[in-house]
C-alpha positions as CSV (number, residue, x, y, z in Angstrom):
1,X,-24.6,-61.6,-8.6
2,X,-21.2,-60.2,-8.2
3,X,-21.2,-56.5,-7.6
4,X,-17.9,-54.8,-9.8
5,X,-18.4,-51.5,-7.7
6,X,-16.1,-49.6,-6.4
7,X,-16.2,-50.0,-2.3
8,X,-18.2,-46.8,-1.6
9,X,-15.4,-45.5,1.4
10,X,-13.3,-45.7,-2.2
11,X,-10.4,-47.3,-0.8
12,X,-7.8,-47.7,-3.5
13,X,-5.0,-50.4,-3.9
14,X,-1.8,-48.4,-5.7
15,X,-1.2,-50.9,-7.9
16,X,-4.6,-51.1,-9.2
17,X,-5.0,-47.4,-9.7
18,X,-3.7,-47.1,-12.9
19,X,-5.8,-49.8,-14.6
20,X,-8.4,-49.5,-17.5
21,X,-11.9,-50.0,-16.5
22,X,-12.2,-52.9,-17.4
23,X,-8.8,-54.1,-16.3
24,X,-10.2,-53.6,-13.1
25,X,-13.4,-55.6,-13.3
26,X,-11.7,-58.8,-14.2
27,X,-9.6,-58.2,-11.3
28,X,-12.3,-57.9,-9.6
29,X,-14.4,-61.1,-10.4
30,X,-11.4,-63.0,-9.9
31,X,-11.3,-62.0,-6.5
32,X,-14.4,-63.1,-5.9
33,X,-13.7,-66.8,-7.7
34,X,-14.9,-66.4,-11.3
35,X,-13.1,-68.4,-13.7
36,X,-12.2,-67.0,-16.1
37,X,-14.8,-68.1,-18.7
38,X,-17.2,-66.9,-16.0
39,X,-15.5,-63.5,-16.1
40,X,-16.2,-63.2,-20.3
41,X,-19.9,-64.7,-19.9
42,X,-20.7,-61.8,-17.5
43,X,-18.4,-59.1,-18.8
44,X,-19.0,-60.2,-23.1
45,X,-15.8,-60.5,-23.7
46,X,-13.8,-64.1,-25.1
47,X,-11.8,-65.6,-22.6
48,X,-8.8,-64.7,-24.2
49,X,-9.4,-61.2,-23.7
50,X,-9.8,-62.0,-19.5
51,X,-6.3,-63.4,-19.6
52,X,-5.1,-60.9,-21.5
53,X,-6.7,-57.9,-19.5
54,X,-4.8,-60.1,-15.9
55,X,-1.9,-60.3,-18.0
56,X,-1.8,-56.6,-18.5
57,X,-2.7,-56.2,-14.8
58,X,-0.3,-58.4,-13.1
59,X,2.6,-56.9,-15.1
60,X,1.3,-54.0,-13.5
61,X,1.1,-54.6,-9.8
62,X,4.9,-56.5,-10.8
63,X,6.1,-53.0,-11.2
64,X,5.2,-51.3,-7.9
């Protein structure tokens, strides 16, 4: 199982600070390799909504 954590030193990437939540937890799981029908299985959510929240993310990280 994937852990979604936060590291626990709390290291934070700038561009990802400003993200929701959940934002953040796809991010995550696609770091580790989760497709992204993997990603909605685990988090709920369609896998619309995954692309959508790394849509929202990379525009994001674009801007910094």
């Amino acid at each position: 199982m994937v852990n979604i954590s936060p590291p626990a030193d709390d290291r934070r990437i700038p561009a990802l600070t400003s993200l929701t939540i959940r934002e953040t937890d796809v991010v995550r799981l696609v770091g580790h390799g989760m497709s992204n029908a993997e990603i909605g299985g685990r988090l709920t959510i369609s896998a619309g909504t995954v692309k959508t929240h790394l849509n929202r993310a990379m525009d994001q990280a674009r801007r910094v």
